[in-house]
MARLO-801058 format. One record per residue: residue in one letter; y, x, z of N, C-alpha, C in turn. Coordinates in steps of 0.001 Angstrom, whole numbers, padded with zeros to 6 digits, always signed. Layout:
<nodes>
AYXZYXZYXZ...
</nodes>
This chain:
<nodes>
X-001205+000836+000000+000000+000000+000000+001255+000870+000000X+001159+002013+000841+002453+002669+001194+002549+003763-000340X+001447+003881-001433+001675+004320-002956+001841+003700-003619X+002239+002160-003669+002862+001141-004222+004303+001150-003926X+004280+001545-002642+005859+001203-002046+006475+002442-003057X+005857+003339-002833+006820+005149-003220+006726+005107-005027X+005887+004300-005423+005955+004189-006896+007090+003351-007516X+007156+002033-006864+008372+001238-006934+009710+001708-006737X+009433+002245-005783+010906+003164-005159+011486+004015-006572X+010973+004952-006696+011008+005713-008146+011507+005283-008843X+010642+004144-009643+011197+003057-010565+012479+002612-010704X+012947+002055-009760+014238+001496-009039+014970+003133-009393X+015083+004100-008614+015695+005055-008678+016179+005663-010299X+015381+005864-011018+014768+006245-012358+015722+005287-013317X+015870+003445-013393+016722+003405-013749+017689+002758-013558X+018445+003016-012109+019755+003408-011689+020349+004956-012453X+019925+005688-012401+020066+006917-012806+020061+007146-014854X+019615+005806-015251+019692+005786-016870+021041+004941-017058X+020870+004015-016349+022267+003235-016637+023228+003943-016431X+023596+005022-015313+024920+005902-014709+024986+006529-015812X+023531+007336-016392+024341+008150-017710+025001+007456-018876X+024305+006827-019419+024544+005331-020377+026036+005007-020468X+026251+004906-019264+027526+004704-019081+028675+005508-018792X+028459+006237-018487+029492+007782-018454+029108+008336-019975X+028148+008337-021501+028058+008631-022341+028722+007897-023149X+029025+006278-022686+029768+005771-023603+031300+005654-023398X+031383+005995-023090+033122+006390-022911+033180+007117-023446X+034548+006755-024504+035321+006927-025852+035671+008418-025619X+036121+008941-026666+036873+009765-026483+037151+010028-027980X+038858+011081-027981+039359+010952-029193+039519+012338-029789X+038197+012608-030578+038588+014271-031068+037792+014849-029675X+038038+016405-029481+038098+017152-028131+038524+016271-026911X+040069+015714-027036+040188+015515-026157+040208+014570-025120X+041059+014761-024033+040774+013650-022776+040642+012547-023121X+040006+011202-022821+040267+009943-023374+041714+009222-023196X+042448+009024-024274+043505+008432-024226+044474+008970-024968X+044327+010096-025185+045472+011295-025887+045184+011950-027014X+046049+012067-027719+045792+011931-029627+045509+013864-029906X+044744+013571-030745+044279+015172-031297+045548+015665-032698X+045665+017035-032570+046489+017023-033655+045602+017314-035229X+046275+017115-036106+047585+016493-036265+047105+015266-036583X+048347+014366-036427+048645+012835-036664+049444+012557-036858X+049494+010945-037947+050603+010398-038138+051657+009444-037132X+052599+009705-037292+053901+008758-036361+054921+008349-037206X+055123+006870-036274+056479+006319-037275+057631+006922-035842X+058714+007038-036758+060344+006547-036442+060451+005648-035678X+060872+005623-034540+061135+004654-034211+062959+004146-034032X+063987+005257-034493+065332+004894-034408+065761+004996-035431X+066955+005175-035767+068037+005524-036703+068501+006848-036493X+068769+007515-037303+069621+008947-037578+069191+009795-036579X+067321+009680-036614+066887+010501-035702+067165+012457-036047X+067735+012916-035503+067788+014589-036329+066360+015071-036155X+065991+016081-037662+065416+016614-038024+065988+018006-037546X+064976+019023-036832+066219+020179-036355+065241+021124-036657X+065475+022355-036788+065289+023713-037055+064265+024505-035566X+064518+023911-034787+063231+024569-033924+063612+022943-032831X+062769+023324-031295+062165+022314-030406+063352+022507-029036X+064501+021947-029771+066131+021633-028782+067011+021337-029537X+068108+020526-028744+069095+020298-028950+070344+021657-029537X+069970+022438-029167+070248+024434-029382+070223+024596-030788X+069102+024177-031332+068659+024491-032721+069682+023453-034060X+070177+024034-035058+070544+023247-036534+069859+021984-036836X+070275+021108-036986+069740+019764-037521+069571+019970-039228X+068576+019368-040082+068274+019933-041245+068133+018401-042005X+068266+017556-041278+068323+016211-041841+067905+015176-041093X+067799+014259-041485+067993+012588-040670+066712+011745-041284X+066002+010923-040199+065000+010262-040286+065404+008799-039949X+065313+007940-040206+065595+006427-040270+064266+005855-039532X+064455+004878-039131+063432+003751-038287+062519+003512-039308X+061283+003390-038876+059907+003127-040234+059608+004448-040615X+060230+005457-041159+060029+006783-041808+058810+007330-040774X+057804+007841-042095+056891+008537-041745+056840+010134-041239X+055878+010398-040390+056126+011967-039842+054700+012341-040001X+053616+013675-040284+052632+013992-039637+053224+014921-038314X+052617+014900-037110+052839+015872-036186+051718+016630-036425X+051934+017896-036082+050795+019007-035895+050601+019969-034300X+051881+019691-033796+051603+020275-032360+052897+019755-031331X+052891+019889-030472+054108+019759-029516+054390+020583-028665X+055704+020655-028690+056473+021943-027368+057303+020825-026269X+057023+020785-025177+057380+020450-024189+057883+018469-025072X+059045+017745-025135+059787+016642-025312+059837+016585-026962X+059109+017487-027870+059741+017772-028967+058292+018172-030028X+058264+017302-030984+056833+017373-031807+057257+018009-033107X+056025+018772-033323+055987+019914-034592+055709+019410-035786X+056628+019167-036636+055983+017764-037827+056301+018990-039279X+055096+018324-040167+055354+019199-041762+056866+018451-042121X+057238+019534-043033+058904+018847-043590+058653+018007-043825X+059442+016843-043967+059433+015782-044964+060337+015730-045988X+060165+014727-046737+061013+014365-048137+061931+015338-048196X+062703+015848-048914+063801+016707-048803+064225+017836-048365X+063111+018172-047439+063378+019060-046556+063443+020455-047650X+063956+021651-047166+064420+022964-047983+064472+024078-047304X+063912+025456-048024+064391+026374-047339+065145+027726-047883X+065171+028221-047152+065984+029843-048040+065807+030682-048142X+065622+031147-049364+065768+032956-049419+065741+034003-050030X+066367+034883-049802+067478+035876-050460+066797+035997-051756X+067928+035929-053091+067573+036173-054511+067146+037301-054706X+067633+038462-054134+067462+039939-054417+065754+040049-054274X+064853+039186-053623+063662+039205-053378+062700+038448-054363X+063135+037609-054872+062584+036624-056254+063051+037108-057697X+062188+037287-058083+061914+037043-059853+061777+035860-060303X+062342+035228-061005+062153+034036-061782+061427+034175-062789X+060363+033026-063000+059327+033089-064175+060518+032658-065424X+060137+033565-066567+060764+033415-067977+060447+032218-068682X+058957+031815-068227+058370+030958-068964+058837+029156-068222X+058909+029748-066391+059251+028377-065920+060703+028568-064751X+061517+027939-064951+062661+028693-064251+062162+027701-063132X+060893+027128-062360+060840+025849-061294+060349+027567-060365X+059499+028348-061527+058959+029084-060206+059375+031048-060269X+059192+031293-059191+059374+031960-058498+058652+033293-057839X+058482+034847-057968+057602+035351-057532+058583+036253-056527X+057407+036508-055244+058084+037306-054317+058135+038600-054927X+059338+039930-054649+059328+040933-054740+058771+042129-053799X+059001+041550-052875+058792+042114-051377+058113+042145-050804X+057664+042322-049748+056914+042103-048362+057598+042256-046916X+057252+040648-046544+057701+040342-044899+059113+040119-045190X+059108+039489-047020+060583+038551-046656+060284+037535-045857X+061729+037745-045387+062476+036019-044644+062412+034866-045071X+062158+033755-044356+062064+032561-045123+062771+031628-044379X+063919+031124-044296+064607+030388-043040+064741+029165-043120X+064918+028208-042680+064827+026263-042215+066003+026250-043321X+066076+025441-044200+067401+024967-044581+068518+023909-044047X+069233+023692-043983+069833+022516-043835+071565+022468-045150X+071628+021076-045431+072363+020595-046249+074086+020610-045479X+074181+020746-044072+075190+021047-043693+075369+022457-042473X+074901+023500-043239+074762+024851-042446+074643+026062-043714X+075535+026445-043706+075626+027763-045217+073936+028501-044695X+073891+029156-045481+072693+030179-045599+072737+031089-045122X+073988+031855-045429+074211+033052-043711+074250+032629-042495X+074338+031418-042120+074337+030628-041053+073057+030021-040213X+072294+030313-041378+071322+029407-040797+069690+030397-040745X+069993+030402-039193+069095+031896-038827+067768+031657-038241X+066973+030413-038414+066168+029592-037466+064578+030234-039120X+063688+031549-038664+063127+032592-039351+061468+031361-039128X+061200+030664-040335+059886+029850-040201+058895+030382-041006X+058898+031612-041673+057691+032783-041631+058268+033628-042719X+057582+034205-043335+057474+035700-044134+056422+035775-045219X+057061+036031-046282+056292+036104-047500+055818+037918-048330X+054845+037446-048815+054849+039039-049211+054764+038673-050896X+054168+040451-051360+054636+040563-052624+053768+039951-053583X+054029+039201-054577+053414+038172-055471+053221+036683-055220X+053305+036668-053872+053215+035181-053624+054581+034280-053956X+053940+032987-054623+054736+032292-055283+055836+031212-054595X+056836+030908-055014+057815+029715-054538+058310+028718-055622X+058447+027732-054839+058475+026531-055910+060108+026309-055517X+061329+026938-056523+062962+026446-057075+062916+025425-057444X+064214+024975-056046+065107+023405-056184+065937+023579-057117X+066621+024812-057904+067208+024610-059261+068978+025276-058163X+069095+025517-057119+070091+025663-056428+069856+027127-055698X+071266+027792-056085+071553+028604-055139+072727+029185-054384X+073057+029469-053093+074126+029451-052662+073969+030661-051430X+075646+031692-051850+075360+032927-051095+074514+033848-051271X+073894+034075-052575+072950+034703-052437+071540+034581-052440X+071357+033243-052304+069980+032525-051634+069942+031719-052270X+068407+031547-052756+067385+030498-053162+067210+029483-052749X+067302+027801-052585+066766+026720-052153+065820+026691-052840X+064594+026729-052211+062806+026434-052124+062638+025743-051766X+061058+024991-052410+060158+024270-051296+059688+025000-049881X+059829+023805-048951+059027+024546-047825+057675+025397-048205X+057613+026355-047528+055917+027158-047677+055183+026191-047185X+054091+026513-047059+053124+026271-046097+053085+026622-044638X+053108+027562-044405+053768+027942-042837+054727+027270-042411X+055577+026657-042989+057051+026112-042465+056964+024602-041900X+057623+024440-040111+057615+023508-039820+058897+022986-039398X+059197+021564-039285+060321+021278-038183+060075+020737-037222X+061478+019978-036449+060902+019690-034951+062053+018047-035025X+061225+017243-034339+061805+016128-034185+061534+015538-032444X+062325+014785-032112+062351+014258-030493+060694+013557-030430X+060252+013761-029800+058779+012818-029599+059182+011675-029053X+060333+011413-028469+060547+009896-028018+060898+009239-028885X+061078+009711-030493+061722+008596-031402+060180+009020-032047X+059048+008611-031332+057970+008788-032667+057041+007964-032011X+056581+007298-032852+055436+006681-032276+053842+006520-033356X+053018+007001-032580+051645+007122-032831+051096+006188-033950X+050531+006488-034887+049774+005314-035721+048564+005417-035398X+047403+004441-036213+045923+004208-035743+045196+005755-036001X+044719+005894-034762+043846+006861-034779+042057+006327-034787X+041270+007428-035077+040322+007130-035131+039176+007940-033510X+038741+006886-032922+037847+006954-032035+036257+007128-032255X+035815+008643-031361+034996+008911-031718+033901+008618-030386X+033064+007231-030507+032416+006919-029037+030692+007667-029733X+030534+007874-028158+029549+008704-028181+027664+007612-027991X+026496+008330-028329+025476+007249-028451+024921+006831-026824X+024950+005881-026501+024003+005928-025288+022961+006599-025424X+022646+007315-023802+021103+007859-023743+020718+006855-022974X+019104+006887-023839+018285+006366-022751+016777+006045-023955X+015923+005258-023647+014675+005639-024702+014776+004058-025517X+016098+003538-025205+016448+002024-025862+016796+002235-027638X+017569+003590-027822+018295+003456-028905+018104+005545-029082X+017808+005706-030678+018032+006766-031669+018888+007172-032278X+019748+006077-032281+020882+006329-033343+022003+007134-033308X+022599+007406-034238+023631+008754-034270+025051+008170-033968X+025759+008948-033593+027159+008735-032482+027612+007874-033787X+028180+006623-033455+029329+005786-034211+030780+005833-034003X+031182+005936-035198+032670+005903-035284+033586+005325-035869X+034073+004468-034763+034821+002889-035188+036569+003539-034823X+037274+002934-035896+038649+002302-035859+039131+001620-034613X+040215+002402-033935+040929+001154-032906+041814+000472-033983X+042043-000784-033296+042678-001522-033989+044360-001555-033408X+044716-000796-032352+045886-000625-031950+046280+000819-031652X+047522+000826-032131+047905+002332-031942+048330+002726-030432X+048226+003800-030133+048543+004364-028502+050043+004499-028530X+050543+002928-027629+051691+002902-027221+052106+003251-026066X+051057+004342-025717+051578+004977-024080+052487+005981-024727X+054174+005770-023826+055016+006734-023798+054860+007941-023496X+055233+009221-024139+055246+011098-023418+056032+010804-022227X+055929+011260-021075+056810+011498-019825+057919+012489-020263X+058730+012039-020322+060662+012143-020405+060689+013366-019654X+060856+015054-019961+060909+015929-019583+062033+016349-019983X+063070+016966-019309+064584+017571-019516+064072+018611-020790X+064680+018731-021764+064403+019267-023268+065365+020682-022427X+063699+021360-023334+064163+022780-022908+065704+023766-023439X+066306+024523-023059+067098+025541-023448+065847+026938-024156X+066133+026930-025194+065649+027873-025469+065988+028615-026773X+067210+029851-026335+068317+030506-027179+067749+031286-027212X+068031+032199-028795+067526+033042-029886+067934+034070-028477X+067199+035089-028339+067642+036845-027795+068898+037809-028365X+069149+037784-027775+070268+038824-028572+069978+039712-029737X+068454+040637-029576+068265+041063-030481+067669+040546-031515X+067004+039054-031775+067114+038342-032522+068346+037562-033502X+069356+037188-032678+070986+037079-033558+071220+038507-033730X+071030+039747-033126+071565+040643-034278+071006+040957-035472X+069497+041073-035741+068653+041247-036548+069317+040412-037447X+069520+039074-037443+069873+038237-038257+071025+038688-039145X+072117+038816-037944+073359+039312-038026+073460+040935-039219X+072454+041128-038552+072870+042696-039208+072181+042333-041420X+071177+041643-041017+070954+041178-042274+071657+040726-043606X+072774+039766-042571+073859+038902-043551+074790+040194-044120X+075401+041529-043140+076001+042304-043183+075848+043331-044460X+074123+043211-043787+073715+044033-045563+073822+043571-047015X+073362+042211-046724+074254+041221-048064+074997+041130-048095X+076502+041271-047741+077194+041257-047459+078078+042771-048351X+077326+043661-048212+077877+045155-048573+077391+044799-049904X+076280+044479-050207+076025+044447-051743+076486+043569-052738X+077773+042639-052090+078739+042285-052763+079824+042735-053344X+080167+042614-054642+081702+042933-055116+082428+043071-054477X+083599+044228-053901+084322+044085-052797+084875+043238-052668X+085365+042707-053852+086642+041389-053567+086190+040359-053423X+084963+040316-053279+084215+039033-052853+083427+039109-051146X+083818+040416-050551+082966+040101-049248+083954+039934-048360X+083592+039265-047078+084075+038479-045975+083129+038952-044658X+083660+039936-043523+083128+039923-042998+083247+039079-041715X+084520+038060-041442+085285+037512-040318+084123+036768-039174X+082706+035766-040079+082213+035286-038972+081312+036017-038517X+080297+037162-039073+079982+038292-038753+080471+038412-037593X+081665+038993-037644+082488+040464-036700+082437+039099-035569X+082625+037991-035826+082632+037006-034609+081899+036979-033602X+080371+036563-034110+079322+036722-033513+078805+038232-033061X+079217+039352-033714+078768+040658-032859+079646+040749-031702X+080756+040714-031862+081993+040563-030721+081225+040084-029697X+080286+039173-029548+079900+038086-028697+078607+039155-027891X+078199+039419-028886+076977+040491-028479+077476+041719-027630X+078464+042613-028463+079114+043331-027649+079050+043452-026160X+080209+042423-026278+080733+041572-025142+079520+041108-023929X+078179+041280-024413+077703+040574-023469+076764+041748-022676X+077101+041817-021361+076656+042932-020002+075260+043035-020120X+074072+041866-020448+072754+041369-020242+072437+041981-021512X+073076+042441-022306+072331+043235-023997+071970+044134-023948X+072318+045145-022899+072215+046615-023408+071924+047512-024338X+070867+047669-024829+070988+048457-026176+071603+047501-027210X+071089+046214-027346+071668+045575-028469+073319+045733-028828X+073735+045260-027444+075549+045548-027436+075840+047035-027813X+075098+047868-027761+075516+049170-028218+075428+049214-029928X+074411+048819-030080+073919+048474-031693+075184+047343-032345X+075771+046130-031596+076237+045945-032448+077831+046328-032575X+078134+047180-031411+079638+047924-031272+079552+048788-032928X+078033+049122-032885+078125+050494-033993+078526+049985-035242X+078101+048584-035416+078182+048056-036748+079375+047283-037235X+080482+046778-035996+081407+046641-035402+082103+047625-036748X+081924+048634-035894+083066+050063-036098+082684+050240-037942X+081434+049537-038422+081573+049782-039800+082256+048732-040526X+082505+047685-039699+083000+046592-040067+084335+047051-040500X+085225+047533-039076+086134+047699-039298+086777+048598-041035X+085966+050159-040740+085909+050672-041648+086057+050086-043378X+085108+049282-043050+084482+048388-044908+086066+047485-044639X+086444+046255-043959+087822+045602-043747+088843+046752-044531X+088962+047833-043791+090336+048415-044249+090578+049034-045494X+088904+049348-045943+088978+049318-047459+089258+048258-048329X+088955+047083-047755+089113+045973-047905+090688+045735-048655X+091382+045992-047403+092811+046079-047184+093873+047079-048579X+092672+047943-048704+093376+049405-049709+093087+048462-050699X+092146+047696-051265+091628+047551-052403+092696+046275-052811X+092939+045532-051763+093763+044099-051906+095399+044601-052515X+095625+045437-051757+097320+046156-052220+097054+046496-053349X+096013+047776-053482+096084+048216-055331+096126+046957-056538X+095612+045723-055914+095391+044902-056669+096279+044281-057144X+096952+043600-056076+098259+043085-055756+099237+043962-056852X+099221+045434-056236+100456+046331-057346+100342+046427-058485X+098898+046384-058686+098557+046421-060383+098894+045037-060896X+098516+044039-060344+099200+042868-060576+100805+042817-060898X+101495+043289-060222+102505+043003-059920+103339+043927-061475X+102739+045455-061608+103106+045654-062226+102524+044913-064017X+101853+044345-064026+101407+044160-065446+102099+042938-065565X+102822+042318-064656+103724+040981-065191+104829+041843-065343X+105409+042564-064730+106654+043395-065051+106676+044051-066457X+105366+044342-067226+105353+045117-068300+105446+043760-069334X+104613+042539-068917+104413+041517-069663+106573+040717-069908X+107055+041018-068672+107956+040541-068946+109128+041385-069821X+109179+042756-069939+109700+043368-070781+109327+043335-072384X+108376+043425-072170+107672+043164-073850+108046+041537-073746X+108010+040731-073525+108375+039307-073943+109889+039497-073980X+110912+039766-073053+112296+040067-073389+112285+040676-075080X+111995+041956-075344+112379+042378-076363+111839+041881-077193X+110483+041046-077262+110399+040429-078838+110946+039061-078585X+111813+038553-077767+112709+037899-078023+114430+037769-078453X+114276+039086-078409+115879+039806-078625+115249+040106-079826X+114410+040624-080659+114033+040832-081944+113831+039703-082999X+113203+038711-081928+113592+037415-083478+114264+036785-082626X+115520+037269-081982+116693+036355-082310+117719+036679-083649X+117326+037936-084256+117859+038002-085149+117243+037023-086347X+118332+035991-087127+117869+035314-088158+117414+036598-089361X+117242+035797-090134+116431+035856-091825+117985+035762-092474X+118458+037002-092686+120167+036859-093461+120078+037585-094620X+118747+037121-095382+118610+037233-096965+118560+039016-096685X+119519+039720-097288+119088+040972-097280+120237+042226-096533X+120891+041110-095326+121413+041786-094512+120488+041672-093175X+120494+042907-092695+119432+042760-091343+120295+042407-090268X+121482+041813-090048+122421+040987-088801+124330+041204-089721X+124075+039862-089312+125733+039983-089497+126672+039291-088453X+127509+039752-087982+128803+039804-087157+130069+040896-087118X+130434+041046-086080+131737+042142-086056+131632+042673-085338X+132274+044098-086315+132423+045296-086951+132588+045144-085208X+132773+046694-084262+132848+047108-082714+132810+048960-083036X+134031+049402-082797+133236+050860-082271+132570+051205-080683X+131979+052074-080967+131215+052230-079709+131048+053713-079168X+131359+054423-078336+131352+055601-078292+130741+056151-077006X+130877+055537-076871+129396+055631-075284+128346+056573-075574X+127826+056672-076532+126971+057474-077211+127557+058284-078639X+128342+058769-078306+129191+059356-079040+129698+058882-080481X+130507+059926-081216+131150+059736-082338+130372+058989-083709X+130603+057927-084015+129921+057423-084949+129407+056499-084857X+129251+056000-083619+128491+054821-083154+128306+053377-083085X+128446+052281-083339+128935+051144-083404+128551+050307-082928X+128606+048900-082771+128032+047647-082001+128733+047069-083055X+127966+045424-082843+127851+043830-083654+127869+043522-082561X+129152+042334-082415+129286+041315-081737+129109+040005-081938X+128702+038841-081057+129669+037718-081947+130150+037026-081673X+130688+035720-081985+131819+035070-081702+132485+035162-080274X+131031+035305-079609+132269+035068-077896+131999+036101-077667X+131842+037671-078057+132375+039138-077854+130938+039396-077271X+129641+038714-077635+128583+039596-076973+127942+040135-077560X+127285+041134-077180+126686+042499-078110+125451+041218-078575X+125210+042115-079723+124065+041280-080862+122989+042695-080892X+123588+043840-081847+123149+044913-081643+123858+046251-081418X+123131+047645-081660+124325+048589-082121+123802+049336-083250X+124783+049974-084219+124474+050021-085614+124835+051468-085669X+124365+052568-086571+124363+053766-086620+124214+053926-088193X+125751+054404-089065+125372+054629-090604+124754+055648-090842X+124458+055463-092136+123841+056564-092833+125044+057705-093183X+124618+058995-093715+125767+060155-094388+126645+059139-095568X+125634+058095-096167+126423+057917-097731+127120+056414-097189X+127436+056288-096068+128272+055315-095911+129830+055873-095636X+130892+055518-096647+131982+056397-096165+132762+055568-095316X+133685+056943-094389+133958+056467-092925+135313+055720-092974X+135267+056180-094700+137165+055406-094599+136422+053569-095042X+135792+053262-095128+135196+052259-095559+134659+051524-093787X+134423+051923-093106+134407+051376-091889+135091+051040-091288X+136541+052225-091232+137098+052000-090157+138562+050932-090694X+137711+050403-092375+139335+049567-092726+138332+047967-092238X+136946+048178-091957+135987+046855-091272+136212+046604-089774X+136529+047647-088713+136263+047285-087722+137494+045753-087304X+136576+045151-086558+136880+043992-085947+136960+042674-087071X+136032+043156-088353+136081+042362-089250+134512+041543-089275X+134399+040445-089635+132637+040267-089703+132157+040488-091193X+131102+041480-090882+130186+042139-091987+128742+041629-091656X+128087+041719-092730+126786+042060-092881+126204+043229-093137X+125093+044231-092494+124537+045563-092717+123359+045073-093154X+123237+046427-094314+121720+046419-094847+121278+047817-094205X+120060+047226-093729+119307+048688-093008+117845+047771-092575X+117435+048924-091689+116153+048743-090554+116561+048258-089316X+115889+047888-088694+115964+047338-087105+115124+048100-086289X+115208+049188-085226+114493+049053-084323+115014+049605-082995X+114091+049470-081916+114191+049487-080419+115471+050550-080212X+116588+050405-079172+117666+051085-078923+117190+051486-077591X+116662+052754-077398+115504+053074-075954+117397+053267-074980X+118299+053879-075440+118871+054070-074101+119447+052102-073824X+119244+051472-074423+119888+050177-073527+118955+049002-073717X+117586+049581-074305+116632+048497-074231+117067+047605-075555X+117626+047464-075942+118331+046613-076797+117625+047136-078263X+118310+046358-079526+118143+046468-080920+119005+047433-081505X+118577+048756-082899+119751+049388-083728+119473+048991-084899X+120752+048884-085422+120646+048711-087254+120466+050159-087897X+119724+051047-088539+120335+051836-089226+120464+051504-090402X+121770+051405-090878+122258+050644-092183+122756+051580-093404X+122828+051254-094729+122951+052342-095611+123655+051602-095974X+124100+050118-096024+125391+049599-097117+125630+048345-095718X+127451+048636-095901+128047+047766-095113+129063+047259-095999X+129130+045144-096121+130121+044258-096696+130670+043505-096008X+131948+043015-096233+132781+042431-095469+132398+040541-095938X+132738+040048-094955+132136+038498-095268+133594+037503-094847X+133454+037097-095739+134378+035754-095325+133683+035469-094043
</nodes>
């Protein structure tokens, strides 16, 4: 009787102990992880308006564009309040031309020159020297797909593959994931783990964590910094600007917590200055050369306007009155006219006789001669071989 009792007992024990597993085996779970919490990556909607799209995981970081309510996201990871999503629609990035070859055959694409170029976040309201947020590195031959735009120097690309942005996780919300429940044990059922669809998406909120501070290193903005600088030199002089540069090193300088960096960027500082004051030499020469080639432009326009102000007088080259002139010594003459202002000055030939002039002066004649430049007064000379008196 008492091996009836201890056999039963068993029994009873045996399956209490199938159901406990049974039931701790069938509880869900999603992916790896804990039950309840989404595996990456996954899709999320928008849930606001003019949610920013930003350049890394803070408020710190460049905004690169705007997401609307409904708009789709994949996430792929999360940093603290702030989810790691592939670009979307529009999204762009940059980098330096001096590093790309353009295909002959397709101007869409693009081959790297280099190795461990830069590849930086774009945004539509942040220049390209500006925008220092580094989302990986390309080497030599690998290809890029041209938006047809470039500015500063720089390429607008498709995002790589490596390249992510960052959006608020409180404006995102989860779509249907798929649940992976596991098979009961026990000697009831064979069958292989099933995997059913929830029919509702996980509307449990992330816990609201103060969004981190988390600013580039100093020697990270100089690296950057010193980068733009070098593009910067390999510009046409009259085209480089070093003002927001010298801004941001100032800052570095300036700051006690840098140490070597602030030394590094005093040094580059002092080349700044240097490259500026050439700057400065190059702007004056410019300026003077300027200045003088309108001065030359305006003398040459004076005198070929004093040259055809003389009319077409058939086959006298100017006619007015007779003037001696002796300023330039014996022999010399001037044409006036009516209201006593010089026209030109006239110089005869040997076979013009002098008693024949001097019964003209203050008379109006016409001279036959040549015309040209009178270097001591800037002005016009006749040299004339026949002088007539004119009504």
């Amino acid at each position: 009787m008492q091996s009836y009792i201890k056999l039963f007992a068993i029994v009873i024990l045996t399956s209490l102990v199938s159901v406990g597993f049974a039931q701790e085996a069938a509880t869900p779970t999603i992916g790896t992880e804990e039950a309840g919490t989404l595996s990456f990556p996954y899709m999320a909607e928008i849930t606001g308006d003019d949610v920013y799209v930003r350049s890394g995981p803070g408020t710190n970081f460049y905004y690169c564009g705007k997401l609307s309510k409904g708009d789709k996201v994949k996430i792929i990871g999360k940093q603290f309040s702030w989810a790691r999503v592939v670009p979307p629609v529009g999204s762009f990035s940059w980098i330096s031309i001096q590093y790309v070859s353009i295909d002959p055959d397709n101007s869409t694409v693009g081959s790297v020159t280099g190795d461990r170029v830069r590849v930086y976040a774009g945004s539509d309201f942040r220049k390209p020297l500006h925008s220092m947020t580094l989302q990986g590195k390309l080497d030599k031959s690998d290809k890029v797909k041209l938006l047809g735009e470039q500015m500063d120097d720089y390429y607008k690309i498709v995002p790589p593959s490596f390249a992510y942005l960052w959006v608020s996780i409180n404006f995102t919300k989860p779509l249907k994931q798929v649940i992976v429940v596991a098979p009961t044990v026990g000697p009831s059922t064979d069958k292989p783990p099933a995997v059913e669809p929830t029919t509702e998406p996980n509307d449990t909120p992330d816990k609201v964590v103060p969004e981190p501070v988390l600013p580039k290193t100093a020697l990270e903005i100089y690296s950057a910094l010193k980068e733009q600088f070098d593009a910067e030199r390999a510009k046409p002089i009259d085209q480089q600007n070093y003002a927001d540069i010298k801004e941001a090193l100032i800052k570095i300088a300036m700051d006690k917590t840098a140490d070597k960096v602030a030394r590094y960027a005093e040094f580059v500082l002092k080349q700044i200055k240097d490259f500026e004051l050439v700057l400065e030499v190059s702007k004056a020469v410019r300026l003077q050369n300027e200045q003088l080639q309108k001065i030359r432009e305006r003398i040459d326009k004076a005198r070929a306007t004093r040259l055809a102000a003389f009319e077409d007088l058939g086959r006298f080259a100017v006619v007015g009155q007779l003037q001696t002139f002796t300023t330039y010594g014996p022999g010399h003459y001037r044409i006036i006219d009516k209201s006593g202002k010089t026209i030109c000055y006239a110089l005869p030939s040997p076979q013009v006789p002098q008693t024949q002039l001097s019964k003209l002066i203050g008379r109006n004649v016409g001279l036959v001669g040549t015309v040209e430049p009178h270097k001591q007064t800037a002005s016009a000379l006749v040299r004339f071989t026949e002088i007539a008196e004119l009504e």
